[in-house]
C-alpha positions, 0 to 999 in steps of 0.5 A: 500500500502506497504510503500516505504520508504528506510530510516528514513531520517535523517539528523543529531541532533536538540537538546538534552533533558537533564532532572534535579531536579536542573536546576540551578545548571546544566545550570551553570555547563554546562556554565562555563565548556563547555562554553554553551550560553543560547539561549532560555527558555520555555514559561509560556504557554508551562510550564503550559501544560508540568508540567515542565520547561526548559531552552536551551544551545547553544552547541556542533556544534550548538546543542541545549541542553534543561536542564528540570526540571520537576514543576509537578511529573506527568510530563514526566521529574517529571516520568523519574526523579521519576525512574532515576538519571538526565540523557538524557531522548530524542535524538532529530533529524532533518529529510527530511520528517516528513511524510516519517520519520513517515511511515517509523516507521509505516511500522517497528512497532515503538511504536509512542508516538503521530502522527505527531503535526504541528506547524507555526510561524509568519513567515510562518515557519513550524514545524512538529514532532513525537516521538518513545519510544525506547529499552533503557528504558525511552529514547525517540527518538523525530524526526522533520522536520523543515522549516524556523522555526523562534523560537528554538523550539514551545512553547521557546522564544529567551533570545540571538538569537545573540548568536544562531551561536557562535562557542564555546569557547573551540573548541566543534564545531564538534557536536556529534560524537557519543552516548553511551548506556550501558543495561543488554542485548545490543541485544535488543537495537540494533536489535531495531535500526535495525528492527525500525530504519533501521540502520546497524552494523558499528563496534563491540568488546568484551573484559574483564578488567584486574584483579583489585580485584581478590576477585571478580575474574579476572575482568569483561567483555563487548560486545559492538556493533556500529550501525550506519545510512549511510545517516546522519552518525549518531553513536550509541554503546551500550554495555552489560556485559559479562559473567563469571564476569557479575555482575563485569562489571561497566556496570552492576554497571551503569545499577544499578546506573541508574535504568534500561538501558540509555545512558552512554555517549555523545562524542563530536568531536573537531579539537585540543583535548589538546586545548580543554582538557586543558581548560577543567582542567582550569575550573575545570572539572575532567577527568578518568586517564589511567594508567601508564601501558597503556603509557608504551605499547603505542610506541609497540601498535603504531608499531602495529598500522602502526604509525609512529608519531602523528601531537600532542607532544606526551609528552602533549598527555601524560601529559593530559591523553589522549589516543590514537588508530588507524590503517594504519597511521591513529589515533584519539584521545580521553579522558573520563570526569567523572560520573556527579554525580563526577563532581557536588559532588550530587549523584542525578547527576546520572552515565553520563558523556562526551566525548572528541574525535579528529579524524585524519583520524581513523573512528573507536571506538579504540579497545584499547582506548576503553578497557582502559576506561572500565579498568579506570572506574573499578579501580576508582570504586575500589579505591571507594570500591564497597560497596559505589557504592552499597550504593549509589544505595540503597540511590537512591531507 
């Protein structure tokens, strides 16, 4: 019988599994900048029969972050890690029905990982959950049904359950508003949210950077697509280079950089952006820069923009570096962290990096927000010289 269902039944994120070589060091780093809260860490049990052990964050909007480090090179963090920088290895999201999610899949020709694993605990809680390999290389969508499940997760035990409904201290309480990949061919990635998953086409852009290094030609050029699962609301970009300057394209760098195809960055959503970006620069953390020439064309992009004000001081918007776009009077706000490997000085720490976003009515991506990070991450990278970033990869192999 022809499965029915319409959807897969998302209802939103779990968690996120970030895989390390250095645990410690990245907890930390995520403690002391975002403000994360340890909540859980893996059982003796659990770490004997994954090879690899791990410890969760309280994050953004109540998500949790699972830091892996793998004990074994047989393990799935010891394999992904053998082929990658650190990096996000599963997206993890909660859904109605593990088994309608798992028919779903089924009916789409997912590659499913396992069948559905069920779980209780001692409160006649419920767990079930099933994992898909996806078109972005070794990234795993991980899909679970949870019912008054007294533990993070099977196999984790609390170290601050207290802590498992504080609002973080520097204002990252939205959750995710969205999540970015980066392949050598974008197509392939979202025809598989859209064949497997059931998404949509929500937004899309294409553009080349302004002229850099005009040995390397005239800057480099990228497509980007959003899809999105009307039901959860749940976002992904994915962007690809663009010919004739494919090879320039700082996302063929970071193609190159990871190893194959990923997740680029994480956005989070906040309600005061310079609150939030202003505590951040307190901590220490580093931000891309836009340049002078963006600010200088702002006052005419917002006539464009049928904006007359923002509700922010345009000055301290200005000072912190963050950008901004829109339409119709509507804006949102926005601003991009550094690669990792930037912000803990260690190559290994691989080409992710964050997002900061606040929306005042705009639900778009900014067609000129997002031109100008793609042209600040290219002059970074040229001021880095090219040959390093090369040598860089070649040290990575």
């Amino acid at each position: 019988m022809k499965n029915e269902n319409k959807s897969l039944g998302l209802i939103g994120y779990h968690s996120i599994q970030y895989f390390t070589r250095d645990i410690k060091t990245c907890v930390h780093w995520h403690k002391e900048k975002f403000g994360f809260e340890e909540i859980a860490k893996s059982t003796t049990n659990w770490e004997k029969r994954h090879g690899m052990r791990a410890i969760v964050l309280l994050g953004a909007g109540k998500l949790g972050w699972i830091i892996t480090e793998p004990i074994e090179k047989s393990s799935t963090a010891g394999r992904y890690l053998t082929n990658h920088p650190d990096g996000i290895a599963y997206l993890n999201f909660r859904v109605k029905n593990i088994k309608n999610t798992a028919e779903f899949l089924l009916d789409k020709k997912a590659s499913i990982l396992y069948d559905i694993e069920s779980h209780t605990s001692p409160h006649d809680g419920s767990w079930r959950e099933t994992s898909i390999a996806t078109a972005i290389d070794d990234v795993g969508f991980r899909f679970i049904e949870e019912n008054n499940f007294d533990q993070f997760a099977p196999g984790f035990e609390w170290t601050n359950k207290n802590n498992k409904t504080k609002l973080n201290d520097i204002g990252l309480d939205l959750g995710i508003d969205h999540v970015t990949c980066n392949g050598r061919s974008m197509h392939a990635i979202t025809e598989f949210y859209r064949h497997c998953m059931g998404f949509e086409q929500y937004w899309g852009v294409e553009f080349h950077t302004a002229h850099h290094k005009p040995e390397l030609g005239t800057g480099s050029g990228l497509e980007s697509i959003v899809m999105w699962d009307k039901e959860s609301g749940i976002k992904f970009a994915t962007n690809q280079p663009l010919a004739p300057y494919f090879n320039n394209s700082q996302i063929q760098i970071y193609v190159e950089d990871n190893r194959g195809s990923g997740i680029q960055h994480i956005a989070f959503g906040t309600k005061n952006i310079i609150q939030t970006v202003e505590k951040l620069r307190e901590r220490g953390t580093v931000f891309l820069e836009a340049s002078d020439k963006y600010y200088e064309q702002l006052p005419e992009r917002m006539k464009q923009m049928n904006l007359q004000k923002i509700n922010e001081p345009y000055d301290i918007v200005r000072k912190n570096n963050i950008l901004l776009d829109g339409s119709n009077g509507k804006y949102l706000l926005q601003i991009f962290m550094k690669e990792q490997c930037v912000q803990l000085n260690n190559k290994n720490a691989g080409p992710f990096f964050y997002e900061i976003i606040q929306r005042e009515g705009d639900d778009s991506f900014g067609e000129g927000n997002f031109k100008a990070l793609f042209d600040s991450i290219e002059k970074q990278q040229v001021s880095d010289h090219r040959q390093e970033m090369r040598e860089r990869v070649d040290s990575l192999c």
